[in-house]
Structure formats: C-alpha cells, structure tokens
N, CA, C, O and CB atoms as a CASP TS submission, in Angstrom:
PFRMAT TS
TARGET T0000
AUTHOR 0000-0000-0000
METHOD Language model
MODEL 1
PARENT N/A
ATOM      1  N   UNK     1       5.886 -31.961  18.250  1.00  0.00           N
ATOM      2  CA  UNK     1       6.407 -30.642  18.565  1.00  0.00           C
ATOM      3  C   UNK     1       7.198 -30.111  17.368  1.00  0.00           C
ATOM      4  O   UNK     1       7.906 -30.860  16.696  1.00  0.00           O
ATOM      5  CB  UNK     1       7.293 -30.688  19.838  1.00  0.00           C
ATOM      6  N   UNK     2       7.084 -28.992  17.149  1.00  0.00           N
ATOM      7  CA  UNK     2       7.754 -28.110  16.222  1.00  0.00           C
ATOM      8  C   UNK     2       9.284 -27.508  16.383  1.00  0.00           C
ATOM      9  O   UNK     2       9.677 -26.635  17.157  1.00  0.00           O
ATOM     10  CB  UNK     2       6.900 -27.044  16.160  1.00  0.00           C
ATOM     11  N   UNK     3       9.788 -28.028  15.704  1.00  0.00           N
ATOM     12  CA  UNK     3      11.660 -27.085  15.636  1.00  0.00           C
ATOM     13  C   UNK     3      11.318 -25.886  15.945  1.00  0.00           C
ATOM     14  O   UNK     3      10.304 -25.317  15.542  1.00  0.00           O
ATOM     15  CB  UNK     3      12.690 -26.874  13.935  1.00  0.00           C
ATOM     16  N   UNK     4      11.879 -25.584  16.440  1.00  0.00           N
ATOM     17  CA  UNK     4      12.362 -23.879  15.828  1.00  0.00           C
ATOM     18  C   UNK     4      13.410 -23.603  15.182  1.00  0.00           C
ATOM     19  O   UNK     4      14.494 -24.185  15.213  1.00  0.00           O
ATOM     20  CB  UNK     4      12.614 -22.868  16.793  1.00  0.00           C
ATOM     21  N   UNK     5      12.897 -22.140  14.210  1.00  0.00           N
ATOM     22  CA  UNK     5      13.782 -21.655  13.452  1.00  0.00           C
ATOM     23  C   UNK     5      15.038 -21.252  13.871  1.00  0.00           C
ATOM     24  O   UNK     5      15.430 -20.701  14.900  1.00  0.00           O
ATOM     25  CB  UNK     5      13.309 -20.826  12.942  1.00  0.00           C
ATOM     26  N   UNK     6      15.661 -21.687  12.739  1.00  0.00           N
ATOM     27  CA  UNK     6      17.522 -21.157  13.688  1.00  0.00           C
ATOM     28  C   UNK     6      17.126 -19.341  13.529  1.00  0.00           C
ATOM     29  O   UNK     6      16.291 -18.754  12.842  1.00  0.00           O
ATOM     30  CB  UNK     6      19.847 -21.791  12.221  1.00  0.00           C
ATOM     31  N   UNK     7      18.022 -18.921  14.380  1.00  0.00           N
ATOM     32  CA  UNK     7      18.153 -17.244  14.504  1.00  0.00           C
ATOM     33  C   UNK     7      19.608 -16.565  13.655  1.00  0.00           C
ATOM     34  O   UNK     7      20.698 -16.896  13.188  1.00  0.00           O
ATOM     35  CB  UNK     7      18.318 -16.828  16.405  1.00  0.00           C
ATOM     36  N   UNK     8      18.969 -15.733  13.803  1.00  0.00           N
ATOM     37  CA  UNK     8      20.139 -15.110  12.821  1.00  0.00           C
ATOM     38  C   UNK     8      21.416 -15.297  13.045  1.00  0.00           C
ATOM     39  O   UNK     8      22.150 -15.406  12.063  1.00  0.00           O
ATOM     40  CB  UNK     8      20.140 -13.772  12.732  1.00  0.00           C
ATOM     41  N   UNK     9      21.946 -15.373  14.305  1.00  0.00           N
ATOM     42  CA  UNK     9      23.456 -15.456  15.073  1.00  0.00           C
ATOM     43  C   UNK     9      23.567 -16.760  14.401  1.00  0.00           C
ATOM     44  O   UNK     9      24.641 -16.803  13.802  1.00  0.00           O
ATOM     45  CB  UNK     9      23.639 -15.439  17.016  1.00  0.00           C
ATOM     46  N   UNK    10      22.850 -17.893  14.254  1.00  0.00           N
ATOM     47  CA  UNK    10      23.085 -19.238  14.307  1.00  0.00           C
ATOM     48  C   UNK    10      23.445 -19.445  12.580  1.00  0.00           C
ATOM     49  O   UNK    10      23.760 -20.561  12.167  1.00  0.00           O
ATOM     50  CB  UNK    10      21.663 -20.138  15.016  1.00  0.00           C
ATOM     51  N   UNK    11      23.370 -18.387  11.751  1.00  0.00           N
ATOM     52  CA  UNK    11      23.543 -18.340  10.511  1.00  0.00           C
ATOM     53  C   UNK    11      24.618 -17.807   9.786  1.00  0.00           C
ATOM     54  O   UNK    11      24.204 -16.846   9.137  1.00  0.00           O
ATOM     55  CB  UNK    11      22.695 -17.899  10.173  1.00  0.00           C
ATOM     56  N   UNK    12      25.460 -17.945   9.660  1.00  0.00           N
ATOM     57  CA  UNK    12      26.632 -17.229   9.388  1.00  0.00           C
ATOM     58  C   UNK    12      26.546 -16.581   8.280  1.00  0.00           C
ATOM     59  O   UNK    12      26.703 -15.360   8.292  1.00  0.00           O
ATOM     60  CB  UNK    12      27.704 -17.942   9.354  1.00  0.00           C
ATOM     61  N   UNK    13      26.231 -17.389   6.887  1.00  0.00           N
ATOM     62  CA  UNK    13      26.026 -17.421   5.671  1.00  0.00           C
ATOM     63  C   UNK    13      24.834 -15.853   5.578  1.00  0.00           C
ATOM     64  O   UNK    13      24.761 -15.213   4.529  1.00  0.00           O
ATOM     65  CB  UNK    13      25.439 -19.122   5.240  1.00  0.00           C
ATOM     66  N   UNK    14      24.244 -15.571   6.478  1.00  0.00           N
ATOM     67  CA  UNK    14      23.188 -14.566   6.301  1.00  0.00           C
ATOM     68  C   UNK    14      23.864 -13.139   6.508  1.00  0.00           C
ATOM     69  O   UNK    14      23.692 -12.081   5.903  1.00  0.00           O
ATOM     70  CB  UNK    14      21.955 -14.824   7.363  1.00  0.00           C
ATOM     71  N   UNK    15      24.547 -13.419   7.385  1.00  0.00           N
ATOM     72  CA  UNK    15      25.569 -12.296   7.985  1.00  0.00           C
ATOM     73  C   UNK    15      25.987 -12.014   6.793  1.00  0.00           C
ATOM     74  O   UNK    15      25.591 -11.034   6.162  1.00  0.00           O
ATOM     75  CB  UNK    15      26.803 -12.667   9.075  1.00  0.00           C
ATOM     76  N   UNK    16      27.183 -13.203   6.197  1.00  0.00           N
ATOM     77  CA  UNK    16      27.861 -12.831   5.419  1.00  0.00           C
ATOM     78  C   UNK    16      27.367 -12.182   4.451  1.00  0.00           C
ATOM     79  O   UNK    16      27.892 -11.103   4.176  1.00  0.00           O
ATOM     80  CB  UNK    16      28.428 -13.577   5.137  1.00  0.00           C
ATOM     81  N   UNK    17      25.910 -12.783   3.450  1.00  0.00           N
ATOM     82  CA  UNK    17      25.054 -11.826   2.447  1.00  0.00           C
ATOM     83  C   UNK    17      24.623 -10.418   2.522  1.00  0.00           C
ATOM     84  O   UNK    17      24.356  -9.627   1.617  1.00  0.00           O
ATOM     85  CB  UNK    17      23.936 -12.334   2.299  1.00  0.00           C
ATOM     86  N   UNK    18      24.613 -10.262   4.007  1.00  0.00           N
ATOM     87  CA  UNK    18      23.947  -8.737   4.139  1.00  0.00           C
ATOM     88  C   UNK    18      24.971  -7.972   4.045  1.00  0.00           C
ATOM     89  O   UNK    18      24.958  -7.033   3.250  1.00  0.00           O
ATOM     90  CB  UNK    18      23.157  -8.326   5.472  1.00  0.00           C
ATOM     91  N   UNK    19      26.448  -8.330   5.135  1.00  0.00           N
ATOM     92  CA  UNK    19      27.229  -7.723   5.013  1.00  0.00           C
ATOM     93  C   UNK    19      27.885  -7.457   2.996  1.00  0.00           C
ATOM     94  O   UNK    19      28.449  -6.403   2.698  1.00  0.00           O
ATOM     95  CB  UNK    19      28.012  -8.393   6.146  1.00  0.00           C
ATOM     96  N   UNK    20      27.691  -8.391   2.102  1.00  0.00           N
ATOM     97  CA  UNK    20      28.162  -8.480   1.110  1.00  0.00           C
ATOM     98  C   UNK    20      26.650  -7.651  -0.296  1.00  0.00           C
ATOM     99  O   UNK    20      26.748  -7.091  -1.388  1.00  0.00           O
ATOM    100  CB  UNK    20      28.695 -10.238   1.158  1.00  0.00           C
ATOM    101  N   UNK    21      25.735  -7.951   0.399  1.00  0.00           N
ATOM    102  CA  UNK    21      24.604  -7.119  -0.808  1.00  0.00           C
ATOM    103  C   UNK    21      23.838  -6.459   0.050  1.00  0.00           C
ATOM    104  O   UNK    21      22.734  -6.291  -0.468  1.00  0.00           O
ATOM    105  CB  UNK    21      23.496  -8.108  -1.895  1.00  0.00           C
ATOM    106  N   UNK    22      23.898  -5.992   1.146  1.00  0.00           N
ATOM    107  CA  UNK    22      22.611  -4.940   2.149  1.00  0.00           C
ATOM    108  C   UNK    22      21.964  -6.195   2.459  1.00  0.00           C
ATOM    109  O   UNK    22      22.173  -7.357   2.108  1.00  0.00           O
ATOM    110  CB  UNK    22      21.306  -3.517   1.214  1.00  0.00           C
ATOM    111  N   UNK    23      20.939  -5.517   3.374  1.00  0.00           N
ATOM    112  CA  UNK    23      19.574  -6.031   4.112  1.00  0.00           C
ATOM    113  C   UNK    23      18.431  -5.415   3.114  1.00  0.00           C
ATOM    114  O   UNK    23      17.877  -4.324   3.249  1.00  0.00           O
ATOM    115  CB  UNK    23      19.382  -5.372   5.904  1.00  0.00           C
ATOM    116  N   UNK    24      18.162  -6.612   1.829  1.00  0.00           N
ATOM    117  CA  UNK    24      17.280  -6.684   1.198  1.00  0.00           C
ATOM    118  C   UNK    24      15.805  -6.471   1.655  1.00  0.00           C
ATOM    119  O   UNK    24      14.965  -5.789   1.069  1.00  0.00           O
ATOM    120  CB  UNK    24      17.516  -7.618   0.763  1.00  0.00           C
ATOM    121  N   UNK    25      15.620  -7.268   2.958  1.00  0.00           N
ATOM    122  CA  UNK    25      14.409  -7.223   3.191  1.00  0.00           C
ATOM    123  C   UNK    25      14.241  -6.122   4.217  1.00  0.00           C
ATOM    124  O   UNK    25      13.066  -5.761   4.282  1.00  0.00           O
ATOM    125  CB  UNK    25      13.935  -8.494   3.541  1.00  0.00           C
ATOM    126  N   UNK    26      14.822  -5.663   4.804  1.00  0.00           N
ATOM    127  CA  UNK    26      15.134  -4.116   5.537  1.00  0.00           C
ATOM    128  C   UNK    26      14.773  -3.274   4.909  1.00  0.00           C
ATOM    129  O   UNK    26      13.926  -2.507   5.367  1.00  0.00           O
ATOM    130  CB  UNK    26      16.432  -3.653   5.814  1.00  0.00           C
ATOM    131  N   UNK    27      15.359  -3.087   3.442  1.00  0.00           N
ATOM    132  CA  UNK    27      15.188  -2.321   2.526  1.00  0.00           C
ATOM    133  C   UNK    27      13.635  -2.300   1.704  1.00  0.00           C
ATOM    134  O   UNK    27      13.149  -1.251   1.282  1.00  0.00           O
ATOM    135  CB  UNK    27      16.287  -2.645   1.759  1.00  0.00           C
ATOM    136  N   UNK    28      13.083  -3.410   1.590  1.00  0.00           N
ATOM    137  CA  UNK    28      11.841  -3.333   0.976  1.00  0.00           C
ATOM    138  C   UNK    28      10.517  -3.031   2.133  1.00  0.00           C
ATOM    139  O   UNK    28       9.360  -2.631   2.001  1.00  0.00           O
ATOM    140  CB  UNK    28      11.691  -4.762   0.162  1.00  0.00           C
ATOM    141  N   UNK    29      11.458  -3.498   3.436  1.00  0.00           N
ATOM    142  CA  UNK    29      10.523  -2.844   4.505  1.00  0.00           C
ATOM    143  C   UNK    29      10.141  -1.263   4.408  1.00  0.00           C
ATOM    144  O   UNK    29       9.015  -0.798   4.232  1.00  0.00           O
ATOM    145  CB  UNK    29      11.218  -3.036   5.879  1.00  0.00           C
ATOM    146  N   UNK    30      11.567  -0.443   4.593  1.00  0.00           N
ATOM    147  CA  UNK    30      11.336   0.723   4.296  1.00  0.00           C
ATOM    148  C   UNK    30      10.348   1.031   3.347  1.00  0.00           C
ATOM    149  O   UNK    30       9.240   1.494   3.619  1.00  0.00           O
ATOM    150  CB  UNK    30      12.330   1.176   4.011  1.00  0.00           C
ATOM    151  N   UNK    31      10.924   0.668   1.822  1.00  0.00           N
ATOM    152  CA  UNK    31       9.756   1.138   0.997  1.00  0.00           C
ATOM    153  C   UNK    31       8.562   1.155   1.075  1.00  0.00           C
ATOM    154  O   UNK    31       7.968   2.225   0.942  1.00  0.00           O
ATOM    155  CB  UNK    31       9.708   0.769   0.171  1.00  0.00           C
ATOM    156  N   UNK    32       7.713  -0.322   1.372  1.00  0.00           N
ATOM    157  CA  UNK    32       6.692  -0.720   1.896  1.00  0.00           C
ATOM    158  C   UNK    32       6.072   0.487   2.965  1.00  0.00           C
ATOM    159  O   UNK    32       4.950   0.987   2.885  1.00  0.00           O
ATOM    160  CB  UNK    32       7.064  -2.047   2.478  1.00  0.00           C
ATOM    161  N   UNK    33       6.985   0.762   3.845  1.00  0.00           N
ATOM    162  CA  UNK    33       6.013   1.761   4.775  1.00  0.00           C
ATOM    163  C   UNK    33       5.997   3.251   4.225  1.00  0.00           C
ATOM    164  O   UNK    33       5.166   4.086   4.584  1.00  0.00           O
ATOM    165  CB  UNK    33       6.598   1.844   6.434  1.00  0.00           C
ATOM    166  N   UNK    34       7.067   3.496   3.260  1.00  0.00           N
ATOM    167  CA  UNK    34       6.873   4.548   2.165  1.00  0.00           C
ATOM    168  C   UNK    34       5.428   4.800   1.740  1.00  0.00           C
ATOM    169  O   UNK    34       4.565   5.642   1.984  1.00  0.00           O
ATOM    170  CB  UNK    34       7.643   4.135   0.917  1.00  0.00           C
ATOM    171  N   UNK    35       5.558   3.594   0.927  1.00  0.00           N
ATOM    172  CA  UNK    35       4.858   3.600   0.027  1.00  0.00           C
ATOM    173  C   UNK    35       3.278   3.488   0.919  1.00  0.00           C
ATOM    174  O   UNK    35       2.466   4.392   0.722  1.00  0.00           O
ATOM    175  CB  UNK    35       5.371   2.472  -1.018  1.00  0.00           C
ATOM    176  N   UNK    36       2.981   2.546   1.713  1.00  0.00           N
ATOM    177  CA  UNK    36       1.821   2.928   2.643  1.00  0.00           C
ATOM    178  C   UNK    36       1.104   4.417   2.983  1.00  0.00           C
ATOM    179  O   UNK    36      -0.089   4.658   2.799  1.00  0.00           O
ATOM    180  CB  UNK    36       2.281   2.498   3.835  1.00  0.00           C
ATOM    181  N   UNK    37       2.069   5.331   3.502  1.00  0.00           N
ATOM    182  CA  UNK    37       1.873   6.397   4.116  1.00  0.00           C
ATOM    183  C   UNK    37       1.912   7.256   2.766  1.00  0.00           C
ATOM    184  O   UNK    37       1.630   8.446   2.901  1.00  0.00           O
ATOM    185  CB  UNK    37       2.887   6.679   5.316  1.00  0.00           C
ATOM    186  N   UNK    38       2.134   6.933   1.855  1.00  0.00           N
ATOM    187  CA  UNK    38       1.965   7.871   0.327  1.00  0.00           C
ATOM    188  C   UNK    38       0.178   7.499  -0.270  1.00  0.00           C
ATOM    189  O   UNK    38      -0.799   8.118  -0.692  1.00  0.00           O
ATOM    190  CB  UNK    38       3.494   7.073  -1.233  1.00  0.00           C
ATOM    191  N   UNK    39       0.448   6.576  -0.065  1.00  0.00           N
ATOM    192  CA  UNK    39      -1.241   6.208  -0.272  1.00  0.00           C
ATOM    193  C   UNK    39      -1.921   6.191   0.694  1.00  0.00           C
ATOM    194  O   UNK    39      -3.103   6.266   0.357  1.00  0.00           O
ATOM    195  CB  UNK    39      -1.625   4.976  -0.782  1.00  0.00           C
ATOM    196  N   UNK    40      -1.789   6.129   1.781  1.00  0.00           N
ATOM    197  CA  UNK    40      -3.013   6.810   3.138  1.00  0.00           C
ATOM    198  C   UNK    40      -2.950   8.583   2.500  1.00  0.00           C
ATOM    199  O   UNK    40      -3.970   9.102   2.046  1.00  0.00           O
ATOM    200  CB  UNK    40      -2.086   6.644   5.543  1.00  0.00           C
ATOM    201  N   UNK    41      -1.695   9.290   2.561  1.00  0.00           N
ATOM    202  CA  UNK    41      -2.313  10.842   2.172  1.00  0.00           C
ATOM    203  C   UNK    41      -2.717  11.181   0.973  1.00  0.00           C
ATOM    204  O   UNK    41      -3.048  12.356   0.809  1.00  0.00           O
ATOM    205  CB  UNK    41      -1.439  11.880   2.356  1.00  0.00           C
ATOM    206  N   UNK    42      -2.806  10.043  -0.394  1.00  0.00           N
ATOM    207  CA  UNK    42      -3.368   9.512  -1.934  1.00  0.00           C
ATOM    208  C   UNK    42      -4.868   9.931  -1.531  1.00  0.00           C
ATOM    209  O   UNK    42      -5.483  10.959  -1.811  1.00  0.00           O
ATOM    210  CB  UNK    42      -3.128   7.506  -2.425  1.00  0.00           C
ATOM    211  N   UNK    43      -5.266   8.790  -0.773  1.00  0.00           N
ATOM    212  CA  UNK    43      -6.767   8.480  -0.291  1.00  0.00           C
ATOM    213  C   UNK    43      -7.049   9.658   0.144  1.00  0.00           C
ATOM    214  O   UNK    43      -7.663  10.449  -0.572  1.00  0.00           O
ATOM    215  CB  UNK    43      -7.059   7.366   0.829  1.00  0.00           C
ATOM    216  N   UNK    44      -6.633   9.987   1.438  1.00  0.00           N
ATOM    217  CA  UNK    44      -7.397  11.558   2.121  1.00  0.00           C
ATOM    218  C   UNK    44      -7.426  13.068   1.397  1.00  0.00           C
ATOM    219  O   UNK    44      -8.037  14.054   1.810  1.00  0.00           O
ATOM    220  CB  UNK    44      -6.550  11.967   3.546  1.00  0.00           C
ATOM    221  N   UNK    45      -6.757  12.986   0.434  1.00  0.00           N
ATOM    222  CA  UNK    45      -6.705  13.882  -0.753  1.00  0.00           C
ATOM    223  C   UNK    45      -5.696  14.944  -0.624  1.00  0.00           C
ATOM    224  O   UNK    45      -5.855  16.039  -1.163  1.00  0.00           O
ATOM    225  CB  UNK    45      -8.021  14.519  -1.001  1.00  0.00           C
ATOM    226  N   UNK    46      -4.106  14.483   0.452  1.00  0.00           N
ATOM    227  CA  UNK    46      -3.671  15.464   0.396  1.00  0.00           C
ATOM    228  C   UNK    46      -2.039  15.064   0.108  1.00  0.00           C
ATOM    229  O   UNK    46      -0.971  15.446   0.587  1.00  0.00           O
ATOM    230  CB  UNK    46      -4.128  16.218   1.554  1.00  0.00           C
ATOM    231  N   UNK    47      -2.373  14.248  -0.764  1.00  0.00           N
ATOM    232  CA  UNK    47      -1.107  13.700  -1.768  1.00  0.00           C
ATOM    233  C   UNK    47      -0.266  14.831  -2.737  1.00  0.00           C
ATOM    234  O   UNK    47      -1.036  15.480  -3.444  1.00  0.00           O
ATOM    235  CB  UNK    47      -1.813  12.555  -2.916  1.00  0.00           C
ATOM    236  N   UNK    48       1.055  15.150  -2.880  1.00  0.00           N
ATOM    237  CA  UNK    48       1.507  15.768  -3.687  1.00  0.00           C
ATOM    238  C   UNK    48       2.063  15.086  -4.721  1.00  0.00           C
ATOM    239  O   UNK    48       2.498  13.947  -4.553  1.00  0.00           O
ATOM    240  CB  UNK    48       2.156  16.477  -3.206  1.00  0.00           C
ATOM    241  N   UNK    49       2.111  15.750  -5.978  1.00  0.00           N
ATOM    242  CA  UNK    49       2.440  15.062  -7.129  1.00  0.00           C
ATOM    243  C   UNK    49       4.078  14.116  -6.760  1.00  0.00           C
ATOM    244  O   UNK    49       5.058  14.183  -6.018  1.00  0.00           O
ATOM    245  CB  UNK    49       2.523  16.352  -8.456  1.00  0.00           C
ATOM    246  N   UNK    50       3.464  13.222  -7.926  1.00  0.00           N
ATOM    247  CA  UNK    50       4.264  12.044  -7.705  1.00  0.00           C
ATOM    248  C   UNK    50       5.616  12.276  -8.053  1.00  0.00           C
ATOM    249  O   UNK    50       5.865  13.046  -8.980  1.00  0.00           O
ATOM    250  CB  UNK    50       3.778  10.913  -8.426  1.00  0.00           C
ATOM    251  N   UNK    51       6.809  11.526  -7.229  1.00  0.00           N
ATOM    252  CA  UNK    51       8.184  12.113  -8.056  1.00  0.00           C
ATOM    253  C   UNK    51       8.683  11.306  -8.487  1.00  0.00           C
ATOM    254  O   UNK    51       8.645  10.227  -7.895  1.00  0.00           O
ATOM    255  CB  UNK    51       9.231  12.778  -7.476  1.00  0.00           C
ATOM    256  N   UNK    52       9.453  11.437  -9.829  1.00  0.00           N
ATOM    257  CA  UNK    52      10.338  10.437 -10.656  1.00  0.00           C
ATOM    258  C   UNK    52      11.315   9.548  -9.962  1.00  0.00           C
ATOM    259  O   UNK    52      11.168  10.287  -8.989  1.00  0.00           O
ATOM    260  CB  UNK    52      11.145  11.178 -11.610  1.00  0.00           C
ATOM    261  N   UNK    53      11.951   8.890  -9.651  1.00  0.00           N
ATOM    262  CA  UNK    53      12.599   8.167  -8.955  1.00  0.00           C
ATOM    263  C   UNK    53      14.133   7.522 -10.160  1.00  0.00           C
ATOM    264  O   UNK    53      15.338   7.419  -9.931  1.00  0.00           O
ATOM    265  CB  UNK    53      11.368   7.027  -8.310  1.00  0.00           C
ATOM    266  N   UNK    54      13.290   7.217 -11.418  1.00  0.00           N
ATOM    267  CA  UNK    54      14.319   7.292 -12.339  1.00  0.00           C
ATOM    268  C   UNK    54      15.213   8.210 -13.306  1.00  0.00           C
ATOM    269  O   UNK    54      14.925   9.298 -13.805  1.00  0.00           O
ATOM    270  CB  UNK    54      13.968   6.739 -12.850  1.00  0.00           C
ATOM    271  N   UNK    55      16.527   7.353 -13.433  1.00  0.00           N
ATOM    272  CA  UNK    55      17.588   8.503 -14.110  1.00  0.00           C
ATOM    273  C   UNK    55      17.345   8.184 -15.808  1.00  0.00           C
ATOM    274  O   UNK    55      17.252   7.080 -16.346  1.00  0.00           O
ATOM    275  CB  UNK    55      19.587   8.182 -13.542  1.00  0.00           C
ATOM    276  N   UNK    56      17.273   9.614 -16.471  1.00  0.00           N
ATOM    277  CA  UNK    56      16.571   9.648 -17.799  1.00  0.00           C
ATOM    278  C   UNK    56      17.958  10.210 -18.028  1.00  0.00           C
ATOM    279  O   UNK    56      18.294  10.583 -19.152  1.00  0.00           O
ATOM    280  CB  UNK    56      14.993  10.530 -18.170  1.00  0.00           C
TER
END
C-alpha cells in the first residue's frame, strides 16, 4: 500500500514560503492558462498583436 502525501495544513514550512515569496506555482498556473487562451485565438486567426511585457 501506498503513503499518502502529507497536505498542505500538515506542512508548515510551505505556508511559511508562500506567505514569505507568493504562490509560485499559482502564479505560473495563471500564466499557463494566459498563455493557452492567447494561442487558441493565435491559431483561429483572431490574435492581436503581441505586447511587451518588459521594462526598456
């Protein structure tokens, strides 16, 4: 039989990281579904030009 994974409550140390640098993987979630739905309207041809994101 297989452990199970401890849960987040059971982690203190995780708490403490998010509370101390964000929810990293929260955050790349977002992008990820950004970035999905920018390239589904890429493909169907009704994409608008791309925007800079960096400071020049």
């Amino acid at each position: 039989m297989k452990p199970e994974a401890p849960r987040t409550e059971e982690l203190p140390i995780y708490e403490s990281l998010i509370r101390e640098r964000g929810d990293v993987v929260e955050e790349a979630r977002v992008v990820a579904e950004e970035t999905q739905h920018q390239m589904s309207l890429a493909l169907a041809g009704v994409a608008s030009a791309p925007q800079e994101t960096g400071a020049s």
